[in-house]
C-alpha positions in Angstrom: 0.0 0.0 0.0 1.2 3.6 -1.3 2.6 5.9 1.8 0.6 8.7 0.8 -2.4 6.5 2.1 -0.5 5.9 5.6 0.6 9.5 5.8 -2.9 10.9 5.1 -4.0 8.4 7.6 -2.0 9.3 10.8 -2.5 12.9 9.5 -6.9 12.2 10.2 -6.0 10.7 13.4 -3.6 13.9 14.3 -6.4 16.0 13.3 -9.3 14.1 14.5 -8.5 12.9 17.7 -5.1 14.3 18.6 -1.0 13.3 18.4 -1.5 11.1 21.9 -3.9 9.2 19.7 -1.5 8.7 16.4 1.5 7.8 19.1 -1.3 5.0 21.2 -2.2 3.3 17.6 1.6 3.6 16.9 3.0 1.9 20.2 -0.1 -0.7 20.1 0.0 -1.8 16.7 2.8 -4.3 15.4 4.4 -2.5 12.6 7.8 -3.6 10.6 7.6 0.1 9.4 7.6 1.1 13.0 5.2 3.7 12.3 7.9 6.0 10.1 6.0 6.3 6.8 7.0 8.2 3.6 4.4 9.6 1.0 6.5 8.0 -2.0 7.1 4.5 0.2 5.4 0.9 -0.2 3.9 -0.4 3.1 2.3 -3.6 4.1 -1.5 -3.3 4.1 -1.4 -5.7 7.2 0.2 -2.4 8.9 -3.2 -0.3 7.6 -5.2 -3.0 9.2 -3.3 -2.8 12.3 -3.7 0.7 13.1 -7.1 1.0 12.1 -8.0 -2.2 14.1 -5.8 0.3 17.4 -8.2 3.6 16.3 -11.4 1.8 17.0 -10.4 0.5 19.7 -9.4 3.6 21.2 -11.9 5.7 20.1 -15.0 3.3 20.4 -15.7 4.1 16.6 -16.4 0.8 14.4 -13.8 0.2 11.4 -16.0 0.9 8.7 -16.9 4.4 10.0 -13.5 5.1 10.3 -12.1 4.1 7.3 -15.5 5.8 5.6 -14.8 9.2 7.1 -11.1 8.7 5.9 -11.9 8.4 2.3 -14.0 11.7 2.9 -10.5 13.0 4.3 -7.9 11.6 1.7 -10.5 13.1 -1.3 -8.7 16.4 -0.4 -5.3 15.1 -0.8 -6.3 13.6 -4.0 -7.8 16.7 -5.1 -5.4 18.5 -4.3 -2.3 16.3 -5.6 -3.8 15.3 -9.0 -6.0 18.5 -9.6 -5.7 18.5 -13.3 -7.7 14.9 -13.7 -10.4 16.7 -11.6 -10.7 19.4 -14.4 -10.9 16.6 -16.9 -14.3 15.9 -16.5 -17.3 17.9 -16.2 -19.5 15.9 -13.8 -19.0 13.3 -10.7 -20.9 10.7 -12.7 -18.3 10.8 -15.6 -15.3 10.7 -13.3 -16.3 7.6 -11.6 -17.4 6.4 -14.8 -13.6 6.7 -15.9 -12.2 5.3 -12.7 -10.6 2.1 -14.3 -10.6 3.0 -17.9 -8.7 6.8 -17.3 -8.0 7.6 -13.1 -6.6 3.8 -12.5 -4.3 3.9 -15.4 -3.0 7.0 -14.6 -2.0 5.6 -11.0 -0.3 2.4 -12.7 1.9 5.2 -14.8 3.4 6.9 -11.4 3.1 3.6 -8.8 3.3 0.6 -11.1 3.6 -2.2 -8.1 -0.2 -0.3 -7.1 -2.2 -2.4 -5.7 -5.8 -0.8 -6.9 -9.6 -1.8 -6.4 -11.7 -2.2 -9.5 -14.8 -0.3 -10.2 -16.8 -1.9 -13.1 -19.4 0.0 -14.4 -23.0 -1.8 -14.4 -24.9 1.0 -15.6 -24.9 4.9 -15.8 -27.1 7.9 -17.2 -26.3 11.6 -17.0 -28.3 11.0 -13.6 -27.4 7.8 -11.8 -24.4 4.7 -12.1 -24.1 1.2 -10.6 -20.5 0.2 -9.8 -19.3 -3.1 -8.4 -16.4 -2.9 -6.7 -13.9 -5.1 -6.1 -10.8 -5.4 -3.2 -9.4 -8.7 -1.4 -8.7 -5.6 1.3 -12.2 -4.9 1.5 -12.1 -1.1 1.6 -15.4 -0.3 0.6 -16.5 2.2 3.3 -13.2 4.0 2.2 -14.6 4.1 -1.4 -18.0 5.1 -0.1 -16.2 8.2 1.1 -14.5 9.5 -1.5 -17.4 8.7 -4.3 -19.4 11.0 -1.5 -16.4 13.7 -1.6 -16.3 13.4 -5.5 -19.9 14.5 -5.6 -19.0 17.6 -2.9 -16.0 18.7 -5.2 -18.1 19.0 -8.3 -21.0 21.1 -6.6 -23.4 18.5 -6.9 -25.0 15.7 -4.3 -26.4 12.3 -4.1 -28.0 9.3 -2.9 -25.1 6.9 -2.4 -26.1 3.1 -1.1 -23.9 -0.2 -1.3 -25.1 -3.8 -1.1 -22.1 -6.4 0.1 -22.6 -9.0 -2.8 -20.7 -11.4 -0.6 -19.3 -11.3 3.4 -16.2 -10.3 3.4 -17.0 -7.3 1.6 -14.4 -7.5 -1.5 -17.4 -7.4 -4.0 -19.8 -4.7 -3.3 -22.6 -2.6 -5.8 -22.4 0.9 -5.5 -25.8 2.8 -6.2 -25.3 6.3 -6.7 -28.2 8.8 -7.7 -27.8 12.1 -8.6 -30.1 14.3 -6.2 -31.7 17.8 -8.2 -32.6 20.8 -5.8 
């Protein structure tokens, strides 16, 4: 997993709940890494799941709402990082519709080892898309937060709900409507 992800991480926790909080899921989690991370470094996701796993337990907050309000927190780095892709496209709908066939491939250009989700498109309109998703890692509240951000950065909002098409969570549908006021 990319550093940029671990850095933005501990950089939530700093802001959301404190330094004494990064250093507790630091000391309590076993890391190789020992908890130094660089934006430009390669990390074992089983450090990710580590932390996160310490942040809930600390702050009583379940997993999933913690790595949703994270993906609502790494949008901005995103944004902010790879602005020009953002001015690509005119809508939310078409920039999640160009996830695997555009976004994706331009991650494989700068971090080939990446180890990306898919997002297959089931349908779309100018008003509405179905995605499944796909991750062994299972990070689909963190997707749920940045397709909610992508919808914030372009003005617009939505009605976003996910069904887990199995357990474990690595296959889930994304159903995301375009609200009008």
């Amino acid at each position: 997993m990319k550093g940029m992800v671990f850095t933005g991480f501990l950089d939530m926790v700093e802001s959301a709940f404190g330094l004494e909080t990064v250093d507790y899921i630091i000391e309590n989690s076993d890391l190789q890494s020992q908890g130094v991370y660089t934006s430009v470094g390669t990390y074992d996701f089983v450090e990710m799941v580590s932390l996160i796993t310490n942040l809930s337990k600390k702050v009583d907050l379940p997993v999933n709402t913690l790595l949703y309000e994270y993906g609502k927190y790494f949008f901005n780095t995103l944004a902010s990082s790879h602005s020009d892709i953002f001015k690509q496209y005119s809508s939310p709908i078409s920039l999640l519709s160009s996830v695997e066939s555009h976004i994706h491939v331009h991650v494989r250009k700068i971090y080939p080892n990446a180890e990306l989700p898919t997002f297959d498109v089931v349908e779309e309109t100018n008003d509405s898309i179905q995605m499944i998703y796909k991750s062994e890692r299972s990070l689909y509240s963190f997707a749920h937060g940045l397709i909610e951000k992508t919808f914030d950065h372009y003005e617009s909002k939505a009605t976003i709900s996910y069904e887990l098409l199995n357990e474990k969570g690595t296959e889930v549908r994304f159903i995301i409507n375009k609200i009008y006021e």
